[in-house]
Structures are given as structure tokens and as C-alpha cells.
C-alpha positions in Angstrom: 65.7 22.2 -100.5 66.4 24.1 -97.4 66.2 23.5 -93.9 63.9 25.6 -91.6 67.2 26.2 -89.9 69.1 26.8 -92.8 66.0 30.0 -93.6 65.7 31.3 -90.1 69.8 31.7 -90.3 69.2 33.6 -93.5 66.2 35.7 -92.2 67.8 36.6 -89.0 70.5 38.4 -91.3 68.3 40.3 -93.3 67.7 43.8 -92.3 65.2 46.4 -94.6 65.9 50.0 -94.2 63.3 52.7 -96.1 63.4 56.5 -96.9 60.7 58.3 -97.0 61.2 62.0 -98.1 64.2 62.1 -95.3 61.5 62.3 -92.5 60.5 58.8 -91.9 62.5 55.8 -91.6 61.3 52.8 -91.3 64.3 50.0 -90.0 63.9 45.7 -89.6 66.6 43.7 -88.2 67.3 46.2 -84.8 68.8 43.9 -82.2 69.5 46.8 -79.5 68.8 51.0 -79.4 72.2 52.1 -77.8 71.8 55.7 -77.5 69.5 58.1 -78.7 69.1 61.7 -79.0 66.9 64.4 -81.2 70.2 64.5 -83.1 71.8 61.0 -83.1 70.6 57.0 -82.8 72.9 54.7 -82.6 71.6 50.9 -82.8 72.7 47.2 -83.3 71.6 45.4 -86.4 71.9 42.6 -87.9 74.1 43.8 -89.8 76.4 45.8 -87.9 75.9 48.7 -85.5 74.0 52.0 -87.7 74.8 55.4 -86.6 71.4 57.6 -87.6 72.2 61.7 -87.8 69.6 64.3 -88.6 67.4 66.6 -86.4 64.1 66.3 -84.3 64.9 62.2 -84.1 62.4 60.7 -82.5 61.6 56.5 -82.3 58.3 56.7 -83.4 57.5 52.7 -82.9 60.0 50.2 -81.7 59.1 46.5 -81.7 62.3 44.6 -79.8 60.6 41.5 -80.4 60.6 41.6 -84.5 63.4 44.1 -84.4 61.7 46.9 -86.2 61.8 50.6 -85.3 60.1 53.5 -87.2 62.0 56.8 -86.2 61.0 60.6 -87.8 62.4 64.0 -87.9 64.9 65.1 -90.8 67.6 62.3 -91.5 70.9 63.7 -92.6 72.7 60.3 -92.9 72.5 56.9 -92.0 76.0 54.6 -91.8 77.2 51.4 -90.4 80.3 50.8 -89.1 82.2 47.4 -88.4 81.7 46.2 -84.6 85.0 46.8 -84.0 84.4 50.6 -83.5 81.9 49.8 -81.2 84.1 47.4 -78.7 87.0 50.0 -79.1 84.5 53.4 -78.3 83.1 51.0 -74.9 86.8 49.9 -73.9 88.1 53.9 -74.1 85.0 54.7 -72.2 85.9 51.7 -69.7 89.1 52.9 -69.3 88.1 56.5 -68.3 85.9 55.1 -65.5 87.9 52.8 -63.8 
């Protein structure tokens, strides 16, 4: 049988991303909304940081607390990338500003 501990580890990882006719997307497991534009989203999930392209983006609903975010407009791609993009794309950015 499994721990409460060992199921809130597990649930914390899960993340639900749905489609709907490429104009509505509907995201669980959002830790943080880095950037955002009417072209680009970029935000830290569970699992990993997603980069969301298309046009007209908009965050429609963000919850922080449960992690969930509904975002519309036309999505041209979703894609995660490892975290390591991320910490090298902040310490080029660092160094340009010191």
C-alpha cells in the first residue's frame, strides 16, 4: 500500500495538457509563467520548462495555487525542453548585464 507521501510525490509530477481544436489549451502541473506574449509562453512545469508558440495567446485562467492555466488563441506548437536550456538562456542573459 502506499504512503500519503509516497501519492502526493507522484501527484506533484503529473502534469495534463489538452487540445482543443488548436484554440484552447487547457495545462495542470504549471509551477511558474516566465514570459508571455500574443505569440510565445514560456512556463515551468512539472515536468520541465514548455515553450507555447501560436498567435493571439492569451492566459485565459491561471490558478498558481493548483498549477493550472487555460490559455486561447491559435496554438502552433507546444515543446519542452530540459532545464538545462533554461539555466544556460538566464546565465547568457546574466552575463550581458553585468
Amino acid at each position: 500500500m502506499e504512503s500519503k507521501k509516497d501519492m502526493n510525490a507522484e501527484n506533484s509530477k503529473k502534469s495534463l495538457m489538452t487540445i482543443e481544436n488548436r484554440k484552447k489549451l487547457l495545462l495542470t502541473g504549471v509551477s511558474e509563467v516566465v514570459s508571455f506574449n500574443d505569440e510565445q509562453i514560456e512556463l515551468n512545469t512539472n515536468l520541465g520548462f514548455l515553450i507555447i508558440k501560436g498567435r493571439e495567446l492569451k492566459m485565459n485562467k491561471l490558478d498558481v495555487q493548483n498549477g493550472d492555466i487555460v490559455i486561447i488563441g491559435l496554438i502552433n506548437s507546444c515543446a519542452y525542453t530540459g532545464s538545462d536550456n533554461k539555466s544556460n538562456k538566464d546565465s547568457i542573459i546574466s552575463r550581458l548585464f553585468k
